[in-house]
C-alpha positions as a printed Julia matrix, in Angstrom:
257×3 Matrix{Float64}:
 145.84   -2.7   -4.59
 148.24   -0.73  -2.44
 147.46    2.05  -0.68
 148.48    5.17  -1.07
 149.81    6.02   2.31
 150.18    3.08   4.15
 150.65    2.87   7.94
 152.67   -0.05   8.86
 152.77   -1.9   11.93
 155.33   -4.5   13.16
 153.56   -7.12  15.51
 156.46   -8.98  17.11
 154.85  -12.39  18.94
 157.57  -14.23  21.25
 157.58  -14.64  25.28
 161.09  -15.77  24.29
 162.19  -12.39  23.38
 160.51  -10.09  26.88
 162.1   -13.29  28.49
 166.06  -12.97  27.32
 166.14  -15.97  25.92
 166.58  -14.93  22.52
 167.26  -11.48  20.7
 165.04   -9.96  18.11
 165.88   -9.3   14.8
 162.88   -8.91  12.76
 162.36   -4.86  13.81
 165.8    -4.05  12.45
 165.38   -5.93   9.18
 161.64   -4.63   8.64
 162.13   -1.48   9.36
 165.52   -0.7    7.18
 163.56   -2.28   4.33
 160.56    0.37   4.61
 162.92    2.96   4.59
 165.13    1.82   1.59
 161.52    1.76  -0.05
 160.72    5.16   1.29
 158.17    4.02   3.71
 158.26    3.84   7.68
 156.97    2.25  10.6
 153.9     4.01  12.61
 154.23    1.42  15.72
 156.07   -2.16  16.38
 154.63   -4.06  19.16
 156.88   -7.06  21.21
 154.34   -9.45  22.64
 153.97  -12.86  24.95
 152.25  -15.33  23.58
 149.04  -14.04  24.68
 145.86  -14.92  23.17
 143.76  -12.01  24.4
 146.18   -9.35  23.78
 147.41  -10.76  20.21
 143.69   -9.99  19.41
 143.42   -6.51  21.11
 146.75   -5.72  19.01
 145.02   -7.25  15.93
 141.76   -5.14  16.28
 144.15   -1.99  16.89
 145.65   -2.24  13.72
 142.76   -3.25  12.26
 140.75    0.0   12.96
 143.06    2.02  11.42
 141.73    2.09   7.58
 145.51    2.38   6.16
 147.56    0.12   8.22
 149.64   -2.48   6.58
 150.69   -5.25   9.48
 153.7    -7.9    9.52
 153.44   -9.84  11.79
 156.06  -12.45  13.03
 155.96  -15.62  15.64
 153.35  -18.19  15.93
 152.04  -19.85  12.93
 153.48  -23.15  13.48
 151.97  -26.53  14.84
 153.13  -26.18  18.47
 150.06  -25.75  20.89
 151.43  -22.36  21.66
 151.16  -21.2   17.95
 148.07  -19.6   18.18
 148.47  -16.61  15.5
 146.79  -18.43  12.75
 143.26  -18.61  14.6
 143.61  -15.21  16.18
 144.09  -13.65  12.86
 141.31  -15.98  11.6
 139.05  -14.17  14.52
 140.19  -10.68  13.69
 139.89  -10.5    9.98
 138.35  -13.1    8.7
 135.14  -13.09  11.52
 136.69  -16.9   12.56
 136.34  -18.28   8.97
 139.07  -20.84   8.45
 139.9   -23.58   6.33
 142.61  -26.08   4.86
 144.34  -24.26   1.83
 144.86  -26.95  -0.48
 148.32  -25.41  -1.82
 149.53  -24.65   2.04
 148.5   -28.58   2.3
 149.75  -29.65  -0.89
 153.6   -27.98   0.16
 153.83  -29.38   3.33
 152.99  -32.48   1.96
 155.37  -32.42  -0.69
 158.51  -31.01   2.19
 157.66  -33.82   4.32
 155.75  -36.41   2.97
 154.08  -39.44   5.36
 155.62  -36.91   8.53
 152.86  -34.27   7.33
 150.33  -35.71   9.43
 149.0   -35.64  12.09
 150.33  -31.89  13.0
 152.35  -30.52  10.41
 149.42  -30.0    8.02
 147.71  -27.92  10.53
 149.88  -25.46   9.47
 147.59  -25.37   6.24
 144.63  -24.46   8.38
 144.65  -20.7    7.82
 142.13  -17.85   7.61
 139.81  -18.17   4.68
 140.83  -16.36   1.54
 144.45  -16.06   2.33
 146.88  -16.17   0.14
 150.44  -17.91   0.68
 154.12  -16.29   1.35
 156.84  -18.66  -0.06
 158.69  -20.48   2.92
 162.9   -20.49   1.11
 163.54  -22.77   3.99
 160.73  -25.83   4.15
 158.0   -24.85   2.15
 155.64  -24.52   4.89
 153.95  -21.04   3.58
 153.52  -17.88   5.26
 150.37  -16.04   4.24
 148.53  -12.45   4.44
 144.78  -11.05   3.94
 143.79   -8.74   2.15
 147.34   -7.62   0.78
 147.86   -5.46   3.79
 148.18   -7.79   6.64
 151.08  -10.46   6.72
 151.83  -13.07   8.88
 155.34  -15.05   9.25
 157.21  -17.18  11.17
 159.42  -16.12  14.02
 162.58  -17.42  12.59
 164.42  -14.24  10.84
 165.67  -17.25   7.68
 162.32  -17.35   6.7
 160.47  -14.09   7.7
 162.77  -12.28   6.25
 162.76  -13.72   2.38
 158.44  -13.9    3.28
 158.9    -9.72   3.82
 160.74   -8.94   0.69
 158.18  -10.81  -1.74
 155.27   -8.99  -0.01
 156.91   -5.58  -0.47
 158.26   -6.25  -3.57
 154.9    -7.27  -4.96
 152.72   -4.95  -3.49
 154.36   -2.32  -1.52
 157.75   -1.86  -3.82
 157.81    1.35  -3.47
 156.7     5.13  -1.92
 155.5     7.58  -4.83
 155.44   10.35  -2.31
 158.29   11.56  -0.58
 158.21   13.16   2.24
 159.97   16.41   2.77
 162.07   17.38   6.08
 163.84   20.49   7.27
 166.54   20.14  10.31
 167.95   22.77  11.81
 170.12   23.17  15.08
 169.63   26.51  17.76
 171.4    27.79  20.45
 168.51   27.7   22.84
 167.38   25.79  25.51
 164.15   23.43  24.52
 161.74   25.15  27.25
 162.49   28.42  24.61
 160.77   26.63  21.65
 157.82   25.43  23.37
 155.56   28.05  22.64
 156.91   28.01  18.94
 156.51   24.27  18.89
 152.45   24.88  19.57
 152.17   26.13  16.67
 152.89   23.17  14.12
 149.74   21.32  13.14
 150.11   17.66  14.09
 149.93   16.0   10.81
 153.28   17.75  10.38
 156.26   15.77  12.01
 157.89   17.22  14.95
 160.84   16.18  16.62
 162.79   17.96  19.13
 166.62   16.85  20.19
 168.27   18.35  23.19
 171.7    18.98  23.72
 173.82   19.58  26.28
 177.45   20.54  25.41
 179.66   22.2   28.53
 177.71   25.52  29.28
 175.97   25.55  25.93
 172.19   24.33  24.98
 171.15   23.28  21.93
 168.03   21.66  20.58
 167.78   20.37  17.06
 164.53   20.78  15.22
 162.8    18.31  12.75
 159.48   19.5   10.8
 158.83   16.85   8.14
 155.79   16.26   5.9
 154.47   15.38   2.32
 153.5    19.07   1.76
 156.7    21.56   0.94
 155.08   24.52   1.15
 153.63   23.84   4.81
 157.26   22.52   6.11
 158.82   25.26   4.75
 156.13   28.36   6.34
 155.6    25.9    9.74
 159.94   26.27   9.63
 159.82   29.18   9.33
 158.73   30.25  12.55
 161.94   28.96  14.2
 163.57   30.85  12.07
 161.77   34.39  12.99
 162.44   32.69  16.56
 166.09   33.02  16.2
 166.16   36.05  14.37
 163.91   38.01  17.04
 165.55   36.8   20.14
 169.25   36.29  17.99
 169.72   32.85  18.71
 172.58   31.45  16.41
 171.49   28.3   14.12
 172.68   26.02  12.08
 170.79   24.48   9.12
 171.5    21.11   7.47
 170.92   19.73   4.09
 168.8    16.34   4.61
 166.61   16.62   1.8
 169.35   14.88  -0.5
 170.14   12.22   1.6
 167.04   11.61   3.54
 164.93    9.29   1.51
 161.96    9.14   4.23
C-alpha cells in the first residue's frame, strides 16, 4: 500500500565514490524520477562501506514512520557486500533466508558457476520480495514496499527504480503548491518576517548580489493553498510598508513539485 506522503531517502553505499575513483550517478537519476512523479527527496546519504554506520543510516530512516528508502551498492557476493545482512538486521530483526526464486535466477543466468558464491546473492532478508535484474538476472529486492535495495551499477539500479515506482509509488495525488517572489532587500531585512512561517511550510531564501543592488528571492511552498498564500502574504505587506520593489513569478504552472 503506498503511503500517502512518502519521505524518501537515497542511501548511496560506495568508498569508491568519497574516494574519486568513480562518479555517482544514481542521485541524479533518482531524484529527477521523483520529481517527474511529483515526489521529492527528504535526504540522500553517500557512504563507505561501513558496517556500523550503514546500520545507524538504516535505523534513521527507519524511525521515520513515512520514509520510503533506495538504497544502492552492496548486495553482491564480494566480502565487502555487506548490505544484504545489514538490512536483514535493521528490518527484518536478522531473519534471513535463501529465496528460492532469487536462487532459482541465478541459477538459471549462470548455471554450474552459481555456486559456491554467486547464490549467496539469494540469501536476503526474510519476506522480501525481488526487483528484476535487465542485466543478469541476479534480483534486487525491497521490504515492506517502502524500502529498496539495488546494486551499485546505474544499468541495473536504474531499470530496478522504475519498476518499484511504477508499481507502487507511480505517482503524487497531492501537489504541492509554491509561491516565488523576488525583493529588493537585503536578506538580514526578511529575517524577522521569515520567523513567522510555521515550519511544515517550505522556506527557502536566495540571495543576490547584483552591482550595488540586493536581492533575495523568496520560496513558501506547501500542500495547503490557503496557508502559502496568507504565510506570502506577509512579504508582501513587507514590501508594501517599507516600499521595497518585487517581482513575482508564475511557478505554479510549471512547477510540478
Amino acid at each position: 500500500m503506498m503511503l500517502e506522503k512518502p519521505n524518501f531517502y537515497s542511501v548511496i553505499i560506495g568508498t569508491e565514490l568519497l574516494n574519486g575513483r568513480r562518479t555517482d550517478a544514481h542521485f541524479a537519476f533518482l531524484n529527477a524520477q521523483l520529481l517527474s512523479r511529483g515526489w521529492e527527496q527528504k535526504a540522500s546519504f553517500v557512504i563507505n562501506d561501513d558496517t556500523n554506520l550503514m546500520e545507524n543510516i538504516f535505523n534513521l530512516i527507519k524511525s521515520d514512520p513515512n520514509s520510503v528508502m533506495f538504497c544502492f551498492g552492496g548486495i553482491g557476493a564480494t566480502p565487502d557486500d555487506y548490505t544484504r545482512q545489514i538490512a536483514g538486521k535493521v528490518f527484518c530483526d536478522g531473519k534471513m533466508e535463501f529465496h528460492e526464486e532469487a536462487k532459482n535466477r541465478i541459477i538459471n543466468q549462470f548455471g554450474s558457476e552459481a555456486y559456491p558464491h554467486r547464490i549467496n546473492m539469494a540469501y536476503l532478508p526474510i519476506n522480501a520480495k525481488l526487483l528484476k535484474n535487465v542485466v543478469n538476472n541476479v534480483a534486487g529486492f525491497y521490504l515492506e514496499n517502502r524500502f529498496f535495495f539495488t546494486p551499485g551499477f546505474p544499468s541495473m539500479s536504474q531499470a530496478m527504480v522504475i519498476e518499484a515506482l511504477d508499481k507502487l509509488y507511480p505517482k503524487s495525488n497531492i501537489k504541492k503548491y509554491r509561491l516565488v517572489m523576488t525583493i529588493e532587500t537585503s536578506e538580514n531585512d526578511l529575517i524577522n518576517t521569515m520567523k513567522k512561517i510555521p515550519s511544515h511550510i517550505e522556506l527557502s531564501s536566495l540571495p543576490k548580489i547584483l552591482g550595488d543592488k540586493r536581492k533575495v528571492v523568496i520560496s513558501l511552498a506547501g500542500y495547503d493553498k490557503c496557508e502559502v498564500e496568507k504565510y506570502f502574504g506577509l512579504f508582501v505587506d513587507y514590501c508594501m510598508e517599507f516600499r521595497k520593489e518585487f517581482v513575482l513569478e508564475d511557478t505554479n504552472n510549471k512547477d510540478k513539485k
